[in-house]
C-alpha positions as CSV (number, residue, x, y, z in Angstrom):
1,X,3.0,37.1,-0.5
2,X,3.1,39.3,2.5
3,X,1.2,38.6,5.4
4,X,-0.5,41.0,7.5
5,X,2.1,42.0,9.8
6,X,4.1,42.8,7.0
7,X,1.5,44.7,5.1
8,X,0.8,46.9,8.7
9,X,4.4,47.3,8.8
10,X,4.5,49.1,5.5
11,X,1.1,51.1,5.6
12,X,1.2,54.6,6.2
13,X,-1.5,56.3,7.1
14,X,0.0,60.0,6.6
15,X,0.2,59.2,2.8
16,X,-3.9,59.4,2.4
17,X,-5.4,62.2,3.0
18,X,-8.0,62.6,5.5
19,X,-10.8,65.4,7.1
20,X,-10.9,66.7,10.3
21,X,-14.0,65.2,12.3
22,X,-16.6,67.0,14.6
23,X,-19.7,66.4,17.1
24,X,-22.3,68.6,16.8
25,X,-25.4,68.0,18.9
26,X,-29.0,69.3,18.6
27,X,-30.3,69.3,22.3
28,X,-34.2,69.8,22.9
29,X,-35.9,70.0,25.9
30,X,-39.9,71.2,26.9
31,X,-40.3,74.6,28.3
32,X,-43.3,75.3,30.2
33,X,-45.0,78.3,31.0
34,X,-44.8,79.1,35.1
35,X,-48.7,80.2,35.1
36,X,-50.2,77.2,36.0
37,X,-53.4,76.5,37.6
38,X,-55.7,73.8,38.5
39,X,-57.6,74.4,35.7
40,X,-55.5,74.4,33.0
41,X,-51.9,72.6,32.2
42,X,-49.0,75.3,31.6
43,X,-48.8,75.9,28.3
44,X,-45.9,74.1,27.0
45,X,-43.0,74.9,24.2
46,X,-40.2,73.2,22.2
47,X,-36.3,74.9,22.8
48,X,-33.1,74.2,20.7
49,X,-30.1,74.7,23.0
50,X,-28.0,77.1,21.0
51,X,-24.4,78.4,22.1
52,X,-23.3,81.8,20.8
53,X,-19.8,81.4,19.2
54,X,-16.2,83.4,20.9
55,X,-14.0,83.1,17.9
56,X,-13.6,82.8,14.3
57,X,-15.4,81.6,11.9
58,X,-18.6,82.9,12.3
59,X,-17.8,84.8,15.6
60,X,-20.8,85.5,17.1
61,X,-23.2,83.8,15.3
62,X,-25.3,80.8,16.9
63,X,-24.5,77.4,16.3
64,X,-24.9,73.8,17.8
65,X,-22.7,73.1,20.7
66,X,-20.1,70.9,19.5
67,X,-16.0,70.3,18.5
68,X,-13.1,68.5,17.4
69,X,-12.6,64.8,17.5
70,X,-9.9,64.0,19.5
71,X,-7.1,61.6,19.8
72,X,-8.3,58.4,21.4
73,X,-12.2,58.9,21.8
74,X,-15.0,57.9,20.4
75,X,-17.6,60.3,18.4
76,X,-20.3,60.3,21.3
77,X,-17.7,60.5,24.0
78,X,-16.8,63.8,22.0
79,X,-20.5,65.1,21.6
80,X,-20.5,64.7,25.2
81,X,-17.7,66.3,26.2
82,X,-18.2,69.2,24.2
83,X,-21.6,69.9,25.3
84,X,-20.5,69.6,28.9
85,X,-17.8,71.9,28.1
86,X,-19.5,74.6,26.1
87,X,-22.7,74.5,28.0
88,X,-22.8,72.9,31.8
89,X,-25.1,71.1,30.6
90,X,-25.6,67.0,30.2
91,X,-27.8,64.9,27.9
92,X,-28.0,61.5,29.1
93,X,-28.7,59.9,25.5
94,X,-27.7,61.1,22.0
95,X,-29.1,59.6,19.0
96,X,-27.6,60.0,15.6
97,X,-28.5,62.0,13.2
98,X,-26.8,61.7,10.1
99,X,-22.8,62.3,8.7
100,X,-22.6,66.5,7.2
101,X,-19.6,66.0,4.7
102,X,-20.3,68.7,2.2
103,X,-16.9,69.4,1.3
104,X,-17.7,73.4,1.8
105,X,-19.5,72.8,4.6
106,X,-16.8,74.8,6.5
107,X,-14.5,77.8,5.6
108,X,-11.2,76.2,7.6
109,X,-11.2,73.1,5.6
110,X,-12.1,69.7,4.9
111,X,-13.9,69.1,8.0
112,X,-17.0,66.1,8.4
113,X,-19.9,66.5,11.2
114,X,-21.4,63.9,13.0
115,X,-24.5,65.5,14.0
116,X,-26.6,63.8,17.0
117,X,-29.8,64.7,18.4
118,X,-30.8,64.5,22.5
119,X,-33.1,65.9,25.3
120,X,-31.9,67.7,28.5
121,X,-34.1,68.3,31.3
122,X,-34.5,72.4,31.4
123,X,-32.2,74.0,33.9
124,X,-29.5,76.5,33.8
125,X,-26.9,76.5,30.8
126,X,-23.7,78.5,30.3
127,X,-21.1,79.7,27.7
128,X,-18.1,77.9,28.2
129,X,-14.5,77.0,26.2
130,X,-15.2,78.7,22.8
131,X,-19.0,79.7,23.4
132,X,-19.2,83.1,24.6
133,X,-22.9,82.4,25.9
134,X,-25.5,79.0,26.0
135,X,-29.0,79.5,25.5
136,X,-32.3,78.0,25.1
137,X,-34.3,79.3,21.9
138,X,-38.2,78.2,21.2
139,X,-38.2,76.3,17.8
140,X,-40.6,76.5,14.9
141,X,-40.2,74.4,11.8
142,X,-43.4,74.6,9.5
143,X,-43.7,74.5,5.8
144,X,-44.9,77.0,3.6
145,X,-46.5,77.8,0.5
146,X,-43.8,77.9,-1.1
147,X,-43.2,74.3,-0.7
148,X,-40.0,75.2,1.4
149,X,-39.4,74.9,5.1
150,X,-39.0,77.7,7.2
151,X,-37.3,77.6,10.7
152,X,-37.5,80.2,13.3
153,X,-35.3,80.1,16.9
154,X,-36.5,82.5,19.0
155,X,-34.8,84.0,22.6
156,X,-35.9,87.4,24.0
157,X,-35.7,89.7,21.1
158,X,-33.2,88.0,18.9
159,X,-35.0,85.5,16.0
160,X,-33.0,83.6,13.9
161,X,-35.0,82.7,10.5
162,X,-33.8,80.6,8.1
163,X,-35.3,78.5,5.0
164,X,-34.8,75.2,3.9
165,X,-35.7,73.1,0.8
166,X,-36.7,69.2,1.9
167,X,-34.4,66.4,-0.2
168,X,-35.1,62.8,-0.4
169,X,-32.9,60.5,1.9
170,X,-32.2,57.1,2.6
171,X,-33.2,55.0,4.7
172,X,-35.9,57.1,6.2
173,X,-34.0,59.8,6.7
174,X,-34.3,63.6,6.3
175,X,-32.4,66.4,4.5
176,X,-32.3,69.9,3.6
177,X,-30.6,72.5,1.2
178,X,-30.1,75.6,2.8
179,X,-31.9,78.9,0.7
180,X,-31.2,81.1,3.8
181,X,-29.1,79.9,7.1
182,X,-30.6,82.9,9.2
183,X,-27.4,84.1,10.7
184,X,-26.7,80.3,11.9
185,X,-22.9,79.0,11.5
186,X,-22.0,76.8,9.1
187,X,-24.5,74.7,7.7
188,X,-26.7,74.2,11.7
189,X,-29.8,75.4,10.0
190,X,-29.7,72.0,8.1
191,X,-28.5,70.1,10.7
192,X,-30.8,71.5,13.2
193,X,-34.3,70.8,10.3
194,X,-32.9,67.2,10.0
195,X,-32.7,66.5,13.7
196,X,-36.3,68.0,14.2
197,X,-37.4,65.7,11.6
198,X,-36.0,62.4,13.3
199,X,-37.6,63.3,16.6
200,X,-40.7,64.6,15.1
201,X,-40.9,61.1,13.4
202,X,-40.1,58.9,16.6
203,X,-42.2,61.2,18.3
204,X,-45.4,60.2,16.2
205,X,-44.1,56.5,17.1
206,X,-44.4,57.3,20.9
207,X,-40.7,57.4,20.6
208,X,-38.2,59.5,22.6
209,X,-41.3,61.7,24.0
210,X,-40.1,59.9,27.5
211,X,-37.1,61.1,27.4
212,X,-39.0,64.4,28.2
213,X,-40.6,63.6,31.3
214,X,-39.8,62.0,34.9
215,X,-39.9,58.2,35.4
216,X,-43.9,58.3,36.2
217,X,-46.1,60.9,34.5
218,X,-50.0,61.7,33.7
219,X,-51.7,61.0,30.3
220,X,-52.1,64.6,29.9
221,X,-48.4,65.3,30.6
222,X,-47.4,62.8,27.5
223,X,-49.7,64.2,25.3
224,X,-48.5,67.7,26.3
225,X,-44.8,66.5,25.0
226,X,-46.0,64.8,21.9
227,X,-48.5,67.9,20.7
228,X,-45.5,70.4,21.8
229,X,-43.2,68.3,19.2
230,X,-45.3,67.4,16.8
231,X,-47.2,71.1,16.5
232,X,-50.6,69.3,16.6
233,X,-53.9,68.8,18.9
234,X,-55.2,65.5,19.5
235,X,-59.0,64.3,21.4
236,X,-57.5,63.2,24.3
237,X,-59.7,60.2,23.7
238,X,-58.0,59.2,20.5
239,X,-54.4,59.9,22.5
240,X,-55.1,57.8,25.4
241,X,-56.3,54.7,23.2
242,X,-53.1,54.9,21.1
243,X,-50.8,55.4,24.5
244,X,-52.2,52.0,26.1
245,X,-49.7,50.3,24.0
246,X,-46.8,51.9,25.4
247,X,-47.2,52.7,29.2
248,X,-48.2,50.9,32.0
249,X,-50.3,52.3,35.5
250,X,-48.9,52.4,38.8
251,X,-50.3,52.7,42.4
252,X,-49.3,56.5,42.7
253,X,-51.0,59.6,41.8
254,X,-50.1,63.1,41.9
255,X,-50.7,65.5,45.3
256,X,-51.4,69.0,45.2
257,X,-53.2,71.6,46.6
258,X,-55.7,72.9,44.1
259,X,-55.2,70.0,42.4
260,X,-57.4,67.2,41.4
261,X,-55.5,63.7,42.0
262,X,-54.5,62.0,38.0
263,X,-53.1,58.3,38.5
264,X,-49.3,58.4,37.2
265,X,-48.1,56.1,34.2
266,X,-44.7,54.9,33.3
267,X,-43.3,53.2,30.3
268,X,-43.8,49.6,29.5
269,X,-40.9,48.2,29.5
């Protein structure tokens, strides 16, 4: 019997045959309005960073920043990368998603998506190495009557619609069958409703909505971020009863003129 030196020895990994692997990342951040008084919070929207795609396939079309696997990294140090490369811009966390293996999931081949989800702090983006042009697109994602879901990017004039149809998952999980991809390369438009759904969920958990704001924050400015990703009001009495559990006061409040001082909160933890 051989042992496993021997067995090493004699394995060949060419003889199988194996897909091509990518990183595709879904990157949110909170857009606020720049009218702001001291009356009234700016009003306060959810964006999908979307780059705008230089070559074929789908030249031109929008998609998820994202790439090849290569030779000697790991899957996140490749979403990384790519976002960096493609956009200037840097998450500091990913969270996974799910694995996109359709085997038609992409015209050049057999080719597997690991799809992550993450939050960068609003600032300027750019097109870079295969993206002609990086940009930030407000996100609805709302059912219908229909029963289906319909999700709607929207920068400047240019909308990007397209409709979904929810399927059971594992594990807690969420996918979609795409109807309609709304112009969006490659199958995005399910990635994109899937990754919604994960931080729509942890968001409703009082998870990942501090990834959206500074190390100390008011109560109003959490419940901003979790209305804004959940589409949804709450009595600020009901949302400051449930927060208790998660953050913690400090000694500091905020300074402004015009403003009235709020005492600032941080995560427990």
């Amino acid at each position: 019997m051989q042992n496993e030196q021997e067995f090493l020895s004699n394995y060949h990994l060419e003889d199988y045959e194996r897909p091509s692997v990518t990183a595709d990342v879904a990157a949110f951040t909170i857009r606020r309005t720049s009218e702001e008084s001291y009356r009234k919070e700016p009003e306060s929207r959810l964006a999908l960073l979307l780059i705008r795609r230089g070559a074929h396939p789908f030249k031109d079309c929008w998609a998820l920043p994202g790439g090849f696997l290569q030779k000697g990294e790991t899957i996140e140090g490749c979403a990384l990368r790519e976002i960096r490369e493609e956009t200037g811009a840097a998450p500091a966390a990913l969270r996974l998603v799910g694995i996109f293996s359709e085997p038609e999931r992409d015209p050049r081949g057999w080719i597997l998506s690991a799809a992550f989800a993450s939050v960068i702090t609003e600032g300027t983006v750019q097109g870079g190495d295969d993206a002609a042009e990086a940009q930030w697109f407000d996100v609805q994602f709302e059912p219908d009557s229909d029963g289906l879901f319909r999700l709607t990017l929207t920068h400047g004039e240019t909308v990007l619609s397209a409709v979904l149809a929810e399927q059971s998952a594992q594990h807690g999980g969420c996918a979609f069958l795409i109807r309609d991809s709304g112009s969006l390369a490659f199958d995005h438009a399910a990635i994109i409703a899937a990754a919604l759904s994960a931080l729509r969920n942890e968001a409703g958990k009082f998870g990942a909505i501090f990834d959206f704001l500074p190390e100390t924050f008011t109560l109003t400015q959490l419940q901003q971020v979790q209305e804004t990703i959940l589409n949804i009001s709450v009595l600020p009495a009901n949302f400051r009863r449930k927060a208790a559990e998660y953050v913690e006061e400090t000694e500091e409040y905020t300074s402004g003129a015009g403003h009235r001082p709020a005492k600032l909160f941080r995560k427990k933890g």
